[in-house]
Kinemage of the C-alpha trace (Angstrom):
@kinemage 1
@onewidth
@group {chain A} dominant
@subgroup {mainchain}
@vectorlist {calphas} color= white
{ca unk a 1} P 217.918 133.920 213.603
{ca unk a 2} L 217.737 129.877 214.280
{ca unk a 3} L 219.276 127.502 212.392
{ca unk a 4} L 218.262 124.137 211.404
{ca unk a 5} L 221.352 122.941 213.273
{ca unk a 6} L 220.111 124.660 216.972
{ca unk a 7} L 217.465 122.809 219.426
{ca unk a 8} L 215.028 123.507 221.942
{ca unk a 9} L 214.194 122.021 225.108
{ca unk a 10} L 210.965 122.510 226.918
{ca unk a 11} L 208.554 120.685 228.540
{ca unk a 12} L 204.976 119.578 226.785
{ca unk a 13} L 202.642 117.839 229.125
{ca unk a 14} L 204.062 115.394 231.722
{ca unk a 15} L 207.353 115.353 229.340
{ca unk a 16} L 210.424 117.169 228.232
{ca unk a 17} L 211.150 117.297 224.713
{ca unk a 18} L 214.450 117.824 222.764
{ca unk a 19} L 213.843 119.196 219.316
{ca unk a 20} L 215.727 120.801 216.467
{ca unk a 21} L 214.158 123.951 215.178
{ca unk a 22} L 212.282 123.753 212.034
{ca unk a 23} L 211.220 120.047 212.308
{ca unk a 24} L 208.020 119.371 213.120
{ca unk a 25} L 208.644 116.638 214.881
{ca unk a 26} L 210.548 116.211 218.113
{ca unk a 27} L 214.089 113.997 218.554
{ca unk a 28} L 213.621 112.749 221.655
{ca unk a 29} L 211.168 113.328 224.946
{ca unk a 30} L 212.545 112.471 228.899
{ca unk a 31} L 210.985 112.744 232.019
{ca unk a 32} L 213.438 114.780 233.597
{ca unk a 33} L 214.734 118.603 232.034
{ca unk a 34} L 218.030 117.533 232.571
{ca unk a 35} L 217.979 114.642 230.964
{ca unk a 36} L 216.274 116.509 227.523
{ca unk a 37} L 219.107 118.904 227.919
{ca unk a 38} L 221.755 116.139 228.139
{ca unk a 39} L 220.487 114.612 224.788
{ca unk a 40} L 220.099 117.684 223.371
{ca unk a 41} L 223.743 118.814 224.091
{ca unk a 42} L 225.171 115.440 222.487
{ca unk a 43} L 223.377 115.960 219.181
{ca unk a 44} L 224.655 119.305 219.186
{ca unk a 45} L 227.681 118.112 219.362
{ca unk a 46} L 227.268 115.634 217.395
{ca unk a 47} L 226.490 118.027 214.444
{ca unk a 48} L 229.208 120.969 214.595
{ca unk a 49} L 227.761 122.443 217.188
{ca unk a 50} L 224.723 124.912 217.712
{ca unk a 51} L 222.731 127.175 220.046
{ca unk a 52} L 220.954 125.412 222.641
{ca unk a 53} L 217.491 127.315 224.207
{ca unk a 54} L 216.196 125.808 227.213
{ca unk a 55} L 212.659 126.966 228.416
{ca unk a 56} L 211.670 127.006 231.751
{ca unk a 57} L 208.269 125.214 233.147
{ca unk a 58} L 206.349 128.452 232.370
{ca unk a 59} L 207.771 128.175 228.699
{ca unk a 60} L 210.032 131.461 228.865
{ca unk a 61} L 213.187 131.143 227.904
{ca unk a 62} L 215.703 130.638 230.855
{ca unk a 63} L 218.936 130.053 229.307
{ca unk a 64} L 221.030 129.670 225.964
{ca unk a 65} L 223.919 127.789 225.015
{ca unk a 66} L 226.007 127.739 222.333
{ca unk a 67} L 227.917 124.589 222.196
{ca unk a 68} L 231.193 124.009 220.171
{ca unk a 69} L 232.539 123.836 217.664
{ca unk a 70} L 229.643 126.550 217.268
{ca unk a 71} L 229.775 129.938 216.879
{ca unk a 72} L 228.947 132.124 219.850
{ca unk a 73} L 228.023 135.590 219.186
{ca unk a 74} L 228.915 136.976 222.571
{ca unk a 75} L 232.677 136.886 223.172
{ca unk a 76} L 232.487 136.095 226.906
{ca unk a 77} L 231.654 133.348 229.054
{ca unk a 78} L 228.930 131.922 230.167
C-alpha cells in the first residue's frame, strides 16, 4: 500500500516526471531519468523518508527504493 509520502518516477512523453502518489499533479518533470530520480530522492528525504518506484521506458516497474529515515519492509540490502 502507497503512501502519500512515496513518489514515482516515469517518463510521459519527451519528459520524466517526479510525482508523489495521490496528487494529481506532478512535482517536477526533467529531461533526463536520472535527473527525475535525483529530485525525487531529495524530497524524499526531505519528508522522513519514503518508497521510491522508478519505471522503466516501457512503464514497468524496474526498481524500488526506500529511502531513510523510511521504513523498509525487507530487512536486507539493496
Amino acid at each position: 500500500m502507497s503512501k502519500a509520502t512515496d513518489r514515482m518516477v516515469y517518463k510521459r512523453g519527451n519528459e520524466w516526471v517526479n510525482k508523489a502518489n495521490g496528487n494529481s499533479r506532478v512535482s517536477s518533470t526533467h529531461s533526463t531519468q536520472r535527473e527525475a530520480i535525483e529530485s525525487a530522492r531529495t524530497m524524499l528525504k526531505n519528508s522522513d523518508g519514503g518508497e521510491l518506484t522508478i519505471k522503466g521506458t516501457n512503464q514497468l516497474i524496474r526498481e524500488k527504493n526506500t529511502i531513510p529515515p523510511g521504513n523498509d519492509p525487507r530487512n536486507i540490502k539493496g
